[in-house]
C-alpha positions in Angstrom: 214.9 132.0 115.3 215.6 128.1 114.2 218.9 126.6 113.1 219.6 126.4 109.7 219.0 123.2 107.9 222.4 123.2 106.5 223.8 123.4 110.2 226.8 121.6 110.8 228.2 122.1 114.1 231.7 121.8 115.0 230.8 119.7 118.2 228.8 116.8 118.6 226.3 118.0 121.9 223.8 115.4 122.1 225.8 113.8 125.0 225.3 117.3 127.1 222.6 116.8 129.9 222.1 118.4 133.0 223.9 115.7 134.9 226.9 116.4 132.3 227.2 119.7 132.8 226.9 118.9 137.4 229.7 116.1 136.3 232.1 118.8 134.8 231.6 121.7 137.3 232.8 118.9 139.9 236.0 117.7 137.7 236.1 121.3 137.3 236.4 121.9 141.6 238.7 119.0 142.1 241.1 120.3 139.5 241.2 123.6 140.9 241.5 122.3 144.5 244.5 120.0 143.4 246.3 123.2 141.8 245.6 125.4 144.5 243.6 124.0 147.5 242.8 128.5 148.2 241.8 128.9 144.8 238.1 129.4 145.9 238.8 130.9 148.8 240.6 133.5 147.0 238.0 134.3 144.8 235.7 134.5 147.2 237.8 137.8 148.5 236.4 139.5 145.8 237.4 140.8 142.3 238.9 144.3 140.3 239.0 143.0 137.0 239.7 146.2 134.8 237.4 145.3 132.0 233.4 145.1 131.5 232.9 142.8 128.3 229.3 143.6 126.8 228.9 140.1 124.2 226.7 137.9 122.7 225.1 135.2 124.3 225.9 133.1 121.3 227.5 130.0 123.0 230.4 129.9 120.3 231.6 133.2 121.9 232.4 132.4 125.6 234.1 135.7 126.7 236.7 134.1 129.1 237.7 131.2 126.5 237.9 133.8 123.4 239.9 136.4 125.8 242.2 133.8 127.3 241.4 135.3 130.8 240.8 133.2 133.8 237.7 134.1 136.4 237.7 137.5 138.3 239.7 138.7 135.3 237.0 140.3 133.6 233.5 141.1 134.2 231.1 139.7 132.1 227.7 140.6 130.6 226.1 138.7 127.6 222.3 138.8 126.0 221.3 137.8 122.5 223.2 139.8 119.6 225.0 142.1 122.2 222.0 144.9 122.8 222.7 147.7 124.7 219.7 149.8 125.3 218.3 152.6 127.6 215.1 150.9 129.1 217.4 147.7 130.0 218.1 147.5 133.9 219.2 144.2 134.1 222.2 146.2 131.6 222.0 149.3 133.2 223.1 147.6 136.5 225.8 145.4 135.3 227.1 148.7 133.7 227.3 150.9 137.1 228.3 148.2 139.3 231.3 147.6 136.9 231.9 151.7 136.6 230.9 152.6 140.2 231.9 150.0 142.0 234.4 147.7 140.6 235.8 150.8 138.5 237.1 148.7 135.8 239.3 150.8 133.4 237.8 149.6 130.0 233.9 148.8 128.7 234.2 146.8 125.5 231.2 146.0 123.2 231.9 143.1 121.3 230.3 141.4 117.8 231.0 138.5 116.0 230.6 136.9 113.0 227.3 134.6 112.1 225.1 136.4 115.3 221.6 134.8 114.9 220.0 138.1 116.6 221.4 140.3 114.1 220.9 138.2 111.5 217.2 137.6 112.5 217.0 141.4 113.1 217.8 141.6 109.5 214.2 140.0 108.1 211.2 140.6 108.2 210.5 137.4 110.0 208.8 137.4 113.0 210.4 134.7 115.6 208.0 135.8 118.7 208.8 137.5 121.8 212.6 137.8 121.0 210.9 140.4 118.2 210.6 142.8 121.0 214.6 142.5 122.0 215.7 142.8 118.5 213.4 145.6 117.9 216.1 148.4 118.5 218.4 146.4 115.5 215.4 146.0 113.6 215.0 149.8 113.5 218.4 151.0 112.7 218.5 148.6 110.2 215.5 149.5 108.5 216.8 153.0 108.9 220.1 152.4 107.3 219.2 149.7 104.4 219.9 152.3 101.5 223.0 153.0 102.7 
């Protein structure tokens, strides 16, 4: 999967770096601290968010901003184009510890609009190992085109 040509992104990242992103996280700390000098403390206690949120990895879709929620308010778990399937532990686990253990209330599955991993799921490009992720989309797709 590439980038369109035509790509015009609303933000200008070529200023992000690793040391940015280190930077931020520590603005981040210090503006929590001066708010509430237990705010990492308490979340530390734990969490009981009532809500898993199944998303996109898509960085234009960060659950927390698009929910307005703050952290420990819902539990998060994102891969490329939302995929929920059988033979995937690393979802399979996210899924019972949220049901069995933190025993949220709600599992939402979420979409959005422009999703690169459905969108590539919908050629008959091949992109290279992410192929074998998109494979389950690929299929129902295929499955469904007259429709």
């Amino acid at each position: 999967m590439s980038t369109p040509d035509n790509y015009d992104s609303i933000h200008d990242t070529s200023h992000i770096t690793y040391e940015s992103l280190l930077g931020g996280n520590k603005v981040f700390v210090e503006n929590k601290l001066k708010e509430d000098p237990d705010y990492f403390h308490k979340l530390a206690n734990g969490q009981k968010p009532p809500v898993l949120w199944i998303g996109c990895a898509d960085s234009r879709v960060p659950a927390n901003q698009i929910t307005n929620t703050k952290p420990g308010e819902i539990f998060v778990h994102r891969n490329i184009a939302n995929v929920i399937v059988h033979t995937d532990m690393n979802m399979l686990s996210v899924l019972d510890y949220a049901v069995n253990v933190l025993q949220v209330k709600h599992v939402i599955v979420t979409g959005h609009y422009g999703c690169g991993g459905v969108i590539a799921a919908m050629t008959n490009k091949e992109y290279g190992i992410i192929d074998n992720w998109l494979r389950n989309i690929k299929d129902v797709y295929k499955k469904h085109a007259a429709e």
